[in-house]
C-alpha positions as CSV (number, residue, x, y, z in Angstrom):
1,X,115.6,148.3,99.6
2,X,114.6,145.2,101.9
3,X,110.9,145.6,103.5
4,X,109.9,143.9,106.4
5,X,106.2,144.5,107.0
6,X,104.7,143.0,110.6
7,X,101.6,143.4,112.2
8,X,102.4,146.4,113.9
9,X,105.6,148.6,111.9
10,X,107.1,147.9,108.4
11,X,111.1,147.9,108.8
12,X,113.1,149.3,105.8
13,X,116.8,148.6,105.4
14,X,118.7,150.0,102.4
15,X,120.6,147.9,99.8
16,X,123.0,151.0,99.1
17,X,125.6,152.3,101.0
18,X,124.8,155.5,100.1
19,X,121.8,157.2,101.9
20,X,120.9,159.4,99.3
21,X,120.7,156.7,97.0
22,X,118.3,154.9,99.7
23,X,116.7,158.2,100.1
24,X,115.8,158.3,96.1
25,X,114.0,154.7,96.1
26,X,112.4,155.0,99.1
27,X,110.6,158.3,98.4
28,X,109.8,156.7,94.8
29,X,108.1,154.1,97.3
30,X,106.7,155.9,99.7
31,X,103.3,156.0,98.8
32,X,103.4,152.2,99.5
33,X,104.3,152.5,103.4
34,X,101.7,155.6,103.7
35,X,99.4,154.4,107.3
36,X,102.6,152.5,108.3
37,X,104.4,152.8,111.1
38,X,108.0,152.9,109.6
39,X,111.1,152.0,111.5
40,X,114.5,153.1,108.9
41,X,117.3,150.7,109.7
42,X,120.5,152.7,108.6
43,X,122.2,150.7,111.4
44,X,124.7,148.8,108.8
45,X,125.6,152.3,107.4
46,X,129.0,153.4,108.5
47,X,130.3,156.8,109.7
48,X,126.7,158.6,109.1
49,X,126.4,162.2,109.4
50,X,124.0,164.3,110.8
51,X,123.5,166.0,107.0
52,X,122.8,162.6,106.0
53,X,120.1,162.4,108.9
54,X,118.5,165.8,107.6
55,X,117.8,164.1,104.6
56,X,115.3,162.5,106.4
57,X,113.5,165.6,108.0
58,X,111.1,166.1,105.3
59,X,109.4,162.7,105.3
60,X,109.6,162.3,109.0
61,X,107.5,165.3,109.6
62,X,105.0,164.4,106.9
63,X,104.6,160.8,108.2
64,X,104.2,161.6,111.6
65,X,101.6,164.8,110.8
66,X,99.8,161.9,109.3
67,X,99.4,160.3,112.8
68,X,102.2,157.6,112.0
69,X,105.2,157.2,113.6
70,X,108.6,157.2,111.9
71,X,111.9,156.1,114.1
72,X,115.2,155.9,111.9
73,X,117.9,152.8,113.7
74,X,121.3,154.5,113.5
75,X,124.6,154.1,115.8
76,X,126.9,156.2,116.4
77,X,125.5,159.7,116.5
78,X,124.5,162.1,119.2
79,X,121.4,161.7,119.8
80,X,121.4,165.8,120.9
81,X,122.6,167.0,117.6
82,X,119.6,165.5,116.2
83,X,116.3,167.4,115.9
84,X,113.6,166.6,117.7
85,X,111.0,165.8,114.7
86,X,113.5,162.9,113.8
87,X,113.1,159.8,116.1
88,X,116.6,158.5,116.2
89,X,117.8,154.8,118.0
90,X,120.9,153.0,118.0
91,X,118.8,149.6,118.2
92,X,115.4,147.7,116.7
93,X,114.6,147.3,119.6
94,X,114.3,150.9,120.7
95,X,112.7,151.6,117.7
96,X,110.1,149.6,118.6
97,X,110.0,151.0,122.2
98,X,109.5,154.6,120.4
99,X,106.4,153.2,118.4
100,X,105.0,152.2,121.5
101,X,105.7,155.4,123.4
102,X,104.0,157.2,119.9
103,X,100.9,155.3,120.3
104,X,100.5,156.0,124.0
105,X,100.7,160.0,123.2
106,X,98.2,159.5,120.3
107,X,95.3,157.5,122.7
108,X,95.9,160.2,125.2
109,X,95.5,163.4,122.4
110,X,99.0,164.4,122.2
């Protein structure tokens, strides 16, 4: 797992091509990335299913309850098949976009 922390988001990209595999290692981690905002760049992961994505629902709701944002970078999935407590992207820069968008609903109390 590769960690990229800036001032305002920590980016994660997996070293294995297997998500569950990522999954393992980054929720050994986690408690290092908790009061990030965390942007999950599965981008270089091939052919990605939505029961893959799920794996993710878990921690995305727990990080964002926590008043953090959590975006996972993924391409070539409908966005509509995903739920709405996952943030999903096809690009970094979206990502970012999303983070923004977050922290604008937090000032204003939503």
């Amino acid at each position: 797992m590769i960690t990229t922390k800036t001032e305002k988001y920590t980016l994660i990209k997996p070293t294995s091509k297997l998500v569950s595999d990522f999954l393992t290692t980054f929720n050994n981690r986690y408690s290092e990335f908790t009061g990030n905002h965390l942007i999950i760049d599965l981008s270089e992961k091939f052919n990605i299913q939505i029961e893959e994505l799920m794996l993710f629902l878990e921690v995305s709701t727990q990080h964002r309850n926590n008043g953090t944002s959590f975006v996972v970078i993924v391409q070539g999935i409908d966005i509509d098949d995903v739920p709405d407590e996952i943030n999903v992207v096809p690009t970094l820069t979206e990502a970012i976009d999303i983070l923004e968008m977050d922290a604008i609903e937090r000032d204003l109390g939503f």
